[in-house]
VEXLONU-388549 format. One record per residue (C-alpha): residue number from 1; residue in three letters; x, y, z. Coordinates in steps of 0.2 Angstrom, whole numbers. Each point is the difference from the previous one (the first is absolute). Last residue first. Layout:
<marlos>
pos NUM; code ALA; px X; py Y; pz Z
...
</marlos>
This chain:
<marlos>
pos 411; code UNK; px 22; py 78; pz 752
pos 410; code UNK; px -13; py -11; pz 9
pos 409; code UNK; px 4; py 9; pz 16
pos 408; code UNK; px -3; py 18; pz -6
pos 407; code UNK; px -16; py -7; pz -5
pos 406; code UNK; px -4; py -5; pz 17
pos 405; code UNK; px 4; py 16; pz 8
pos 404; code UNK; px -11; py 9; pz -15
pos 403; code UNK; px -13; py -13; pz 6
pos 402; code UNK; px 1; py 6; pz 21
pos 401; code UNK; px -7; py 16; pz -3
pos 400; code UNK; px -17; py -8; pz -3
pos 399; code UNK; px -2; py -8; pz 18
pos 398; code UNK; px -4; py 16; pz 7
pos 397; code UNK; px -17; py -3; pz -10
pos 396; code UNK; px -3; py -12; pz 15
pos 395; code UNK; px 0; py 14; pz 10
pos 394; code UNK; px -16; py 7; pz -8
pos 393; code UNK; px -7; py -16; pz -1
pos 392; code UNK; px 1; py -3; pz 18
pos 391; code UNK; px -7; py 18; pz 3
pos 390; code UNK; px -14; py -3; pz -11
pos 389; code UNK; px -6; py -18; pz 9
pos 388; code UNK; px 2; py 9; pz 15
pos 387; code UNK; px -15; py 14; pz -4
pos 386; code UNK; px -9; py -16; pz -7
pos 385; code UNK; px 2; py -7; pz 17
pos 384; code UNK; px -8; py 12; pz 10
pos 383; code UNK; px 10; py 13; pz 11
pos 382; code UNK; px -5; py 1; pz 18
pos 381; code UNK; px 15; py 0; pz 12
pos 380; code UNK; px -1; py -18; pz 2
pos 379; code UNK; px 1; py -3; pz -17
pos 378; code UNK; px 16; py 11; pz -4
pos 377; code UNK; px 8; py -7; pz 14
pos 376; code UNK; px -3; py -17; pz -6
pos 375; code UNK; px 5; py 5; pz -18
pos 374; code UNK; px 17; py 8; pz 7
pos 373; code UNK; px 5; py -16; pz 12
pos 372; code UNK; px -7; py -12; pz -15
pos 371; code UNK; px 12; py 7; pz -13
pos 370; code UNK; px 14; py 5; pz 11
pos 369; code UNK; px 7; py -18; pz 5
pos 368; code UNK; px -1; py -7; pz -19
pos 367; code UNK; px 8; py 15; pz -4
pos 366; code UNK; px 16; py -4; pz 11
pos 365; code UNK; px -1; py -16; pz -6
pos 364; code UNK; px 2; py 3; pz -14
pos 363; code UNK; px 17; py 13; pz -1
pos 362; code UNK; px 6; py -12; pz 13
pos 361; code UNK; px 0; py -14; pz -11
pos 360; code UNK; px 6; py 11; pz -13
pos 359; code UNK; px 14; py 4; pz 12
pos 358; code UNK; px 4; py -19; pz -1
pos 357; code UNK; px 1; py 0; pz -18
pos 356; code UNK; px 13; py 14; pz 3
pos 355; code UNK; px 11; py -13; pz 13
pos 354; code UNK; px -1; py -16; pz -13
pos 353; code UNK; px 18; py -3; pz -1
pos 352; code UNK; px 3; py 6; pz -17
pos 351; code UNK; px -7; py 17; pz 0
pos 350; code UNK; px -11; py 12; pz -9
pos 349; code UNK; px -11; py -11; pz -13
pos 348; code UNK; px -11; py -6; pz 18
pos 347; code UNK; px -7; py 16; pz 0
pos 346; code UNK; px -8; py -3; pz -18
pos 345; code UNK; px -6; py -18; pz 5
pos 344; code UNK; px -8; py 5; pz 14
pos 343; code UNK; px -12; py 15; pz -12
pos 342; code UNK; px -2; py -14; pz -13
pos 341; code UNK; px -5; py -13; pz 13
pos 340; code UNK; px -12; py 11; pz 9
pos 339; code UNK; px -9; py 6; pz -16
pos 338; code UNK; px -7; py -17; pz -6
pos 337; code UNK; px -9; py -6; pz 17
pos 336; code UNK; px -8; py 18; pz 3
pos 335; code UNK; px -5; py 1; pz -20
pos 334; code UNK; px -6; py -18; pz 5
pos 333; code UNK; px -10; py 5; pz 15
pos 332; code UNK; px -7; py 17; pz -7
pos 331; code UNK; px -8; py -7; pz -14
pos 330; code UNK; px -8; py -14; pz 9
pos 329; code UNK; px -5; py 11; pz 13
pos 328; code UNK; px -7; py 12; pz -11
pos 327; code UNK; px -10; py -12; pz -10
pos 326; code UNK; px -9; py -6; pz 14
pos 325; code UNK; px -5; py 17; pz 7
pos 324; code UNK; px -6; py 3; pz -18
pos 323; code UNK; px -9; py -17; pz -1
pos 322; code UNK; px -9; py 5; pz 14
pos 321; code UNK; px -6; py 19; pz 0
pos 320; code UNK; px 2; py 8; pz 17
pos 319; code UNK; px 18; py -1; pz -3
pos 318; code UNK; px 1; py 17; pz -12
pos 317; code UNK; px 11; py 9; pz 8
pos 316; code UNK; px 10; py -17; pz -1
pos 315; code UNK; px 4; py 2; pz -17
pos 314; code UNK; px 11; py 15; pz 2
pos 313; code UNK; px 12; py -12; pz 7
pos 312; code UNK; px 1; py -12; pz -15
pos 311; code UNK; px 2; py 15; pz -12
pos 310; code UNK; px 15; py 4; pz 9
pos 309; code UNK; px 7; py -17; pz -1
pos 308; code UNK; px -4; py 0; pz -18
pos 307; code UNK; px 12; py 16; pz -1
pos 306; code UNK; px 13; py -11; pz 10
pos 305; code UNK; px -1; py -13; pz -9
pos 304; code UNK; px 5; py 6; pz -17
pos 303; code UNK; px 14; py 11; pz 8
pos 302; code UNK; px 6; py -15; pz 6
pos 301; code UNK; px 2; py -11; pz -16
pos 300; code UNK; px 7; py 14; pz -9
pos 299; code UNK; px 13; py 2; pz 11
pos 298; code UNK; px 8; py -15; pz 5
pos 297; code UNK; px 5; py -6; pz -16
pos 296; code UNK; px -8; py -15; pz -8
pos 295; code UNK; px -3; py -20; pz -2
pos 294; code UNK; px 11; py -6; pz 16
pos 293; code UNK; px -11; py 14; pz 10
pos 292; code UNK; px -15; py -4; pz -10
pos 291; code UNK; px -3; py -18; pz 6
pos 290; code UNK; px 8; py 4; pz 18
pos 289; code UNK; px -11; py 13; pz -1
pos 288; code UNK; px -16; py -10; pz -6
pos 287; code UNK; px 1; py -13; pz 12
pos 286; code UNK; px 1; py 13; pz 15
pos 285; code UNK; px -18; py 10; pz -6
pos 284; code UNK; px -5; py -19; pz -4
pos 283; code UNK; px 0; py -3; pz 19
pos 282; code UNK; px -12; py 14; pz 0
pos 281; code UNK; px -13; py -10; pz -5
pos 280; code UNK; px -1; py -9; pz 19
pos 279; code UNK; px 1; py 15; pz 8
pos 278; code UNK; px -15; py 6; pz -10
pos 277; code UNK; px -9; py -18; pz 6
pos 276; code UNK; px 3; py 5; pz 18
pos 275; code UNK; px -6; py 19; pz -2
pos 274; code UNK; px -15; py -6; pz -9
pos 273; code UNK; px -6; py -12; pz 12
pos 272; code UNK; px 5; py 10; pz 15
pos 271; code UNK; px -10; py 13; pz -6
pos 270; code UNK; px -15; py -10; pz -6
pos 269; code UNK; px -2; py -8; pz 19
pos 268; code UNK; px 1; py 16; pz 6
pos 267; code UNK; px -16; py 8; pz -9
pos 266; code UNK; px 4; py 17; pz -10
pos 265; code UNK; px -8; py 16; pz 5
pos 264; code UNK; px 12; py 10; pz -6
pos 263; code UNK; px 11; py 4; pz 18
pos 262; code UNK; px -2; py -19; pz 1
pos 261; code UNK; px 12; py 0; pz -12
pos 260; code UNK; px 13; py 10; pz 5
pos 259; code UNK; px -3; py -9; pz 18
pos 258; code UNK; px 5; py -16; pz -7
pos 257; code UNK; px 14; py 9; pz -12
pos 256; code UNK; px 10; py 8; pz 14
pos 255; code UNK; px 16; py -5; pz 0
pos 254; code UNK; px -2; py 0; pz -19
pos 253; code UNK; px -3; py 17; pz -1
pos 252; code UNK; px 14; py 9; pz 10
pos 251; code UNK; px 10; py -16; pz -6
pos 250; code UNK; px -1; py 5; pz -19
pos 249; code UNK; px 5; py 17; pz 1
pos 248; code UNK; px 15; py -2; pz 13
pos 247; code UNK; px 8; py -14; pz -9
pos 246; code UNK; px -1; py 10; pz -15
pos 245; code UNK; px 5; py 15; pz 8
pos 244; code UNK; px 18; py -8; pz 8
pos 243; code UNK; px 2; py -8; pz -17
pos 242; code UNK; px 0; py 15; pz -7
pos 241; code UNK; px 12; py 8; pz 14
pos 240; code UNK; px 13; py -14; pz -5
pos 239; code UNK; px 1; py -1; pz -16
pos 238; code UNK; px 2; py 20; pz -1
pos 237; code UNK; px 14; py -1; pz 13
pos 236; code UNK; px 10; py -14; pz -12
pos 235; code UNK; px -5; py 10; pz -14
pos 234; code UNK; px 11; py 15; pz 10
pos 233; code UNK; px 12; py -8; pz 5
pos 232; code UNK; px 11; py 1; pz -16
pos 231; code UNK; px 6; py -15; pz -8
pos 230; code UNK; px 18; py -8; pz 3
pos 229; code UNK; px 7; py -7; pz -19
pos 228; code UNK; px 5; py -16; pz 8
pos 227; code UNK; px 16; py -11; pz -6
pos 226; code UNK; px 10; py 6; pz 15
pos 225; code UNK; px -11; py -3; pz 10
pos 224; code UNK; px -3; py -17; pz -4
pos 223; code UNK; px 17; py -5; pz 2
pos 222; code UNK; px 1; py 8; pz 15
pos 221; code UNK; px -15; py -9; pz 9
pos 220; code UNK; px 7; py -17; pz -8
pos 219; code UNK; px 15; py 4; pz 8
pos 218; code UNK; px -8; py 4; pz 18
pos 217; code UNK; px -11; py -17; pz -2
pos 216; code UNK; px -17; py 1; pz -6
pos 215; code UNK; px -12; py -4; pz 15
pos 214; code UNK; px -6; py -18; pz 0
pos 213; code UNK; px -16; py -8; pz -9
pos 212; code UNK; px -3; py -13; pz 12
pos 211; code UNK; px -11; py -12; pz -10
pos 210; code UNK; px -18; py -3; pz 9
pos 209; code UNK; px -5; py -15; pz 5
pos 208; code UNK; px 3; py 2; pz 19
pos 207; code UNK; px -10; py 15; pz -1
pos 206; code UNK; px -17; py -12; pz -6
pos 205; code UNK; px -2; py -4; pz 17
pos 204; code UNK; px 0; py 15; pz 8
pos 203; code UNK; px -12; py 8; pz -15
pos 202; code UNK; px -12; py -12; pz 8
pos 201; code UNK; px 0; py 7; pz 17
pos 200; code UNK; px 2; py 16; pz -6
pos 199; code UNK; px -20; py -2; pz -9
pos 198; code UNK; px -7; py -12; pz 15
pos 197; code UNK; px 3; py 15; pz 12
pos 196; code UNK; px -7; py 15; pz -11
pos 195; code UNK; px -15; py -11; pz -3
pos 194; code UNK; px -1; py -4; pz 19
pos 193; code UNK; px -1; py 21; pz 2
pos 192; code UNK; px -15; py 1; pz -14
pos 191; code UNK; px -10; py -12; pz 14
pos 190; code UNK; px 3; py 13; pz 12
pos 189; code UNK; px -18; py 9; pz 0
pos 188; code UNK; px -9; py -15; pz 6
pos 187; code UNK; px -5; py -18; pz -4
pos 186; code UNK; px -14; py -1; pz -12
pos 185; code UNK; px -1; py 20; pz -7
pos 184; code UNK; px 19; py -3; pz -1
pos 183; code UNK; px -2; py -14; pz -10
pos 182; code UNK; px -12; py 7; pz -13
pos 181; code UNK; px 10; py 16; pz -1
pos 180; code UNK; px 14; py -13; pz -2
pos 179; code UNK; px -5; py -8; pz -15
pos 178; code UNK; px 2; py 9; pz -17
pos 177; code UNK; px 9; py 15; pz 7
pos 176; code UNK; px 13; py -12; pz 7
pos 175; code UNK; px 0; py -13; pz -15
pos 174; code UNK; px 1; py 13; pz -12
pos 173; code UNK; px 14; py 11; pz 8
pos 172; code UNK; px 10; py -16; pz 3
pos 171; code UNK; px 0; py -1; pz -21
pos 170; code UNK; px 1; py 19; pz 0
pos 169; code UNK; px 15; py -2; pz 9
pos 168; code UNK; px 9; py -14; pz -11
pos 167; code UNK; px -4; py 9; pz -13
pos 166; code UNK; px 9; py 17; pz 3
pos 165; code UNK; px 14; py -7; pz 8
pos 164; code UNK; px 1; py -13; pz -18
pos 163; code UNK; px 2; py 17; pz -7
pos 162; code UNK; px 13; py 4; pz 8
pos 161; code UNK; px 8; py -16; pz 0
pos 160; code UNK; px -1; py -1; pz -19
pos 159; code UNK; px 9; py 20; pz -3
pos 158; code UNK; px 14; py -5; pz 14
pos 157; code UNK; px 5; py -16; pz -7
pos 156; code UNK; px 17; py 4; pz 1
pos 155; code UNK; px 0; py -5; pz 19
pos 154; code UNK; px 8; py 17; pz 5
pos 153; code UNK; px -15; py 12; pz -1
pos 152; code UNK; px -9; py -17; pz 9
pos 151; code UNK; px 10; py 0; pz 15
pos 150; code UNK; px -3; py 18; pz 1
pos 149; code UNK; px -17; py -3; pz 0
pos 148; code UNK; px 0; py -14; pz 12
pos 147; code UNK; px 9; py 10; pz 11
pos 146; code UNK; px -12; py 15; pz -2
pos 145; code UNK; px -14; py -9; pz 6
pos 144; code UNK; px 7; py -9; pz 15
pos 143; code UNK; px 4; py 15; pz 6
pos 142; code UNK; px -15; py 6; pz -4
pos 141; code UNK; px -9; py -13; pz 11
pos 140; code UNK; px 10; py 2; pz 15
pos 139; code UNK; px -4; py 17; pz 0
pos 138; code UNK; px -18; py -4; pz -4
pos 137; code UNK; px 0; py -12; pz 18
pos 136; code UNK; px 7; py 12; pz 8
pos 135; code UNK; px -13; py 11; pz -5
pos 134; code UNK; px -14; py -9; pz 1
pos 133; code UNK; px 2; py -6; pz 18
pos 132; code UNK; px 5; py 21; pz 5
pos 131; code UNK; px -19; py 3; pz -7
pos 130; code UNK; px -9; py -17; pz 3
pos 129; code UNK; px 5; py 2; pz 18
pos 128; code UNK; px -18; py 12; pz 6
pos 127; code UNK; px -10; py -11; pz -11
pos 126; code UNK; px 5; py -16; pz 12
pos 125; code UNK; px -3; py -20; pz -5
pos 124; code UNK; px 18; py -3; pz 7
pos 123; code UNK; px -1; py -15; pz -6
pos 122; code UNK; px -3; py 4; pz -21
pos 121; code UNK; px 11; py 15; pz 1
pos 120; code UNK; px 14; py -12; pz 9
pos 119; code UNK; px -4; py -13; pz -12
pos 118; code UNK; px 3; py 12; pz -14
pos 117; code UNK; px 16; py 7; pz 8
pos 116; code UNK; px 7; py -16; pz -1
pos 115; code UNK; px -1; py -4; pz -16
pos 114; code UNK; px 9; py 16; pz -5
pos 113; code UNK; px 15; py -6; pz 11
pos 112; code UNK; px 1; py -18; pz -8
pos 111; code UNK; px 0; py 8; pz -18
pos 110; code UNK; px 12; py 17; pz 7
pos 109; code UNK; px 12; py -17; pz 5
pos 108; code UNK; px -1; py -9; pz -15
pos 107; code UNK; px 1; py 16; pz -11
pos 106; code UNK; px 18; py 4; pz 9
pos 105; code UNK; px 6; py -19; pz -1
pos 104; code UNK; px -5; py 1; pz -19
pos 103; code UNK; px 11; py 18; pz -1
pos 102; code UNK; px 17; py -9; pz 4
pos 101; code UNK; px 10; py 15; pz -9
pos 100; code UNK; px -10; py 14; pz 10
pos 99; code UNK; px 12; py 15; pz -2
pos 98; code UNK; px -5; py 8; pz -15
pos 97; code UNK; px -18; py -1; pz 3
pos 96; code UNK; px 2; py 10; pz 15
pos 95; code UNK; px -6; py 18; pz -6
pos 94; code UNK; px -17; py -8; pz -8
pos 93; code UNK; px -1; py -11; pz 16
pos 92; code UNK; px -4; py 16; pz 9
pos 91; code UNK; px -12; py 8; pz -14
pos 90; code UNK; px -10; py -16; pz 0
pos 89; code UNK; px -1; py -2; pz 18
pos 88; code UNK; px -8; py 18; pz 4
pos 87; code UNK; px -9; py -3; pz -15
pos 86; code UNK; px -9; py -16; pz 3
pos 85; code UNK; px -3; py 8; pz 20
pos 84; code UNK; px -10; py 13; pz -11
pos 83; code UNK; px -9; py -14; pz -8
pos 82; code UNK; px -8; py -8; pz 17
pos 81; code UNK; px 0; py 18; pz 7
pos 80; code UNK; px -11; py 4; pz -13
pos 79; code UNK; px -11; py -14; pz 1
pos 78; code UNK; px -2; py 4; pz 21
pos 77; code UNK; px -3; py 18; pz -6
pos 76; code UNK; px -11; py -2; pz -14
pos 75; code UNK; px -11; py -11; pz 12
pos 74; code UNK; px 0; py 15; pz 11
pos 73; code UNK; px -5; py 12; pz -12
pos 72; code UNK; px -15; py -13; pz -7
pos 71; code UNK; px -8; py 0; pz 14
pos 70; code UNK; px 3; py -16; pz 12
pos 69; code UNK; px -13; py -14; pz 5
pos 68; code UNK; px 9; py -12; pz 1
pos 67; code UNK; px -9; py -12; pz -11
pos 66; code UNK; px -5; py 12; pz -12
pos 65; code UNK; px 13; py 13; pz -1
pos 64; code UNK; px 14; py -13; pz 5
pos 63; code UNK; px -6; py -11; pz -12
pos 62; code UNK; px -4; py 10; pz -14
pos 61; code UNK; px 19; py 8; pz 1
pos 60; code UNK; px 6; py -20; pz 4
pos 59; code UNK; px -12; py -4; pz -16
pos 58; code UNK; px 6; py 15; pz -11
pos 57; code UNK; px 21; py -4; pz 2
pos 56; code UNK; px -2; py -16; pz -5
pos 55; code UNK; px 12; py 4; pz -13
pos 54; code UNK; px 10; py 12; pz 13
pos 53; code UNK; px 2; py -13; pz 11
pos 52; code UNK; px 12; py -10; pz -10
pos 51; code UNK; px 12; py 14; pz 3
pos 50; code UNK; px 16; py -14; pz 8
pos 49; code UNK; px -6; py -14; pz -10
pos 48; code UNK; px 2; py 10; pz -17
pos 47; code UNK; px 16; py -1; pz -3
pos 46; code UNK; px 8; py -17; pz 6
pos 45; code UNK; px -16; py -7; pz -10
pos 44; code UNK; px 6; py 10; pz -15
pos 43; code UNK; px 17; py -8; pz 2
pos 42; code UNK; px -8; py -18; pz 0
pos 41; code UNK; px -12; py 6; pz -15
pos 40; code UNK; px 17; py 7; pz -12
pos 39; code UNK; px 11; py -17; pz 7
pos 38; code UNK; px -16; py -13; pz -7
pos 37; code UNK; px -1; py 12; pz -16
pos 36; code UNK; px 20; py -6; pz -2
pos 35; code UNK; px 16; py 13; pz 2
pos 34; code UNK; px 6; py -7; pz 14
pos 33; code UNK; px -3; py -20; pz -4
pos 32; code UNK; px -4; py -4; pz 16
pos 31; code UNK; px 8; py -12; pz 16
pos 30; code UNK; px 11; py 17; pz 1
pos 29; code UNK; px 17; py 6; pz -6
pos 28; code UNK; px 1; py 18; pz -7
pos 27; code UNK; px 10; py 4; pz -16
pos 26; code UNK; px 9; py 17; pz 3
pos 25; code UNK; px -5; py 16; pz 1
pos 24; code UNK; px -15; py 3; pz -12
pos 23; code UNK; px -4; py 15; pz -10
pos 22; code UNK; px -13; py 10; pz 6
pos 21; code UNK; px -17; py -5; pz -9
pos 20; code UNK; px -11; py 14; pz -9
pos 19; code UNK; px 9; py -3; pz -19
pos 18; code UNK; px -17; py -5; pz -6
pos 17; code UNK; px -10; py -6; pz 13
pos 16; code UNK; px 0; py -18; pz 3
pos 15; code UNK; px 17; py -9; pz 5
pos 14; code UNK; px 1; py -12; pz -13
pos 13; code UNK; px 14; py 8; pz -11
pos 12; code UNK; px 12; py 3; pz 16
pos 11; code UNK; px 16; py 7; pz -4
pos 10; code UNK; px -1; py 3; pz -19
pos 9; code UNK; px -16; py 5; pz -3
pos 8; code UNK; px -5; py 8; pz 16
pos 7; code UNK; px 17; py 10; pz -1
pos 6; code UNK; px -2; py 6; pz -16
pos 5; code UNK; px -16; py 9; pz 2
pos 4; code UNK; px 5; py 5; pz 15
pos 3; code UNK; px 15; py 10; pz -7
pos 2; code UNK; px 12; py -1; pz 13
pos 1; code UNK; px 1; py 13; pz 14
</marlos>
């Protein structure tokens, strides 16, 4: 493989993270500029509609448990099938990206699809459906998912858009932890669902927009090839389990934040307050990367966040005092919204065409899935939050092993 830091400089100097953007095929036509912030935001729409349930992923667990009247196993059951579906989809489109040249006629038909398994949640008004509803509807998210990220490991603005993921979902996070536990209190536990719907609805409209970004033809594919030095698998298998336990880590807390804090005595109103304006901060977790990513190696950078990231955790032992649980939450949000770029970017360096960022997507999402499956079971069989708090932190620290693979990258 080339030598990244090279190839970000030479290829595609406003791509982001230094030297994480593949290489891009061949000038892509569209009503954009493909290489503009407007493009990175558009493709980060593409990538994020498809999972934006998982930011609101504490008001449809509250509202299930609340205004369903589920435990918390069989909400992490239905949110888990949600995210396990995401995989399922994201490891299949991960094997098909190569052969899936008109890939805006795909995304429009998983958008229209996934739109119409929220009305069906929402009609259908039935617990005992929400299990198989929820899966389908996570398969035809994931797919959607991992297209958009293989699209962007090909854009050559794959550090940007990464991070543009990252704040365009914590934007969507805000407003949703921000006002739909009001809403849903108002009009019933499937408000969260209309958000789904009225979020692929509008990144239907903006795919039109969107530059094509085509496959690299068989002789650009050889040519590049042949000027590869190949890497060994193995930091590409490192990438991917820490970004497996980091996902997994922070969504078995975050799913269930609400009840986390009530656990400490804390008032509801003051939970959803704090969680909505952390999300908000967080967008500076994303700022920051694409900041630093252009400014610095990889390495450094991540190691950084993921000791603070550690610390973050810890702090919610300690909840039942305010401006502690405030200032994990913040912490925790923008390490969250600062790693995920870095660890995508890093699978993305491994191909052309945009197939291993797509098996980061899978990597995630598979985590995203386990996180609140595990901490719901844990829950329901009688383990306390601080217990869980430990053991997220504890696999968190999995995530180390992935900084020697990132320095092996910046050489």
């Amino acid at each position: 493989m080339q030598n990244p830091a090279r190839s970000a400089a030479t290829e595609a100097p406003d791509s982001g993270y230094s030297g994480g953007d593949s290489l891009k095929p061949a000038a892509p036509v569209g009503l954009l500029v493909s290489n503009g912030w407007l493009a990175s935001i558009f493709l980060a729409f593409l990538s994020s509609a498809g999972l934006y349930y998982v930011n609101i992923f504490p008001v449809i667990v509250d509202a299930l448990m609340a205004g369903a009247g589920l435990s918390a196993e069989q909400a992490g059951q239905i949110t888990f099938s949600n995210t396990m579906g995401a995989v399922i989809g994201a490891f299949t489109v991960s094997w098909l990206i190569r052969h899936i040249p008109r890939w805006k006629r795909a995304a429009a038909i998983l958008l229209c699809c996934s739109i119409g398994m929220d009305v069906l949640t929402i009609q259908l008004a039935n617990l005992d459906l929400l299990i198989p509803l929820r899966l389908v509807h996570g398969m035809l998210g994931g797919a959607l998912v991992g297209l958009g990220f293989a699209v962007i490991a090909r854009s050559g603005i794959a550090g940007r858009s990464y991070s543009m993921v990252l704040l365009v979902q914590y934007i969507g996070g805000f407003f949703g932890v921000r006002f739909l536990p009001a809403l849903v209190a108002e009009h019933g536990t499937y408000v969260p669902f209309y958000a789904l719907i009225t979020f692929s609805t509008l990144t239907l409209l903006m795919l039109p927009l969107i530059a094509n970004y085509p496959l690299p033809t068989a002789e650009e594919s050889r040519v590049q090839a042949e000027n590869r030095v190949p890497l060994p698998m193995l930091p590409f298998a490192v990438t991917l389990l820490a970004l497996f336990c980091f996902q997994f880590a922070n969504m078995a807390l975050f799913a269930f934040i609400f009840d986390l804090g009530r656990s400490f005595d804390l008032p509801q109103s003051f939970i959803s307050l704090t969680v909505s304006w952390a999300s908000l901060i967080a967008i500076g977790g994303a700022a920051l990367a694409a900041f630093t990513g252009q400014k610095l190696p990889l390495a450094k950078p991540l190691a950084i966040a993921l000791v603070i990231t550690l610390v973050g955790l810890m702090l919610f032992v300690f909840s039942n005092i305010r401006p502690v649980f405030i200032l994990a939450n913040v912490v925790t949000g923008m390490t969250w919204a600062f790693c995920v770029p870095y660890f995508l970017t890093m699978a993305s360096r491994f191909d052309s065409a945009g197939q291993m960022g797509a098996f980061g997507g899978f990597a995630s999402k598979l985590g995203l899935a386990c996180g609140p499956l595990v901490a719901g079971y844990f829950i329901t069989g009688g383990g306390s939050y601080t217990q869980l708090i430990i053991v997220a932190t504890a696999v968190l620290a999995v995530c180390l092993a992935a900084v020697p693979a990132a320095a092996r990258l910046d050489r």
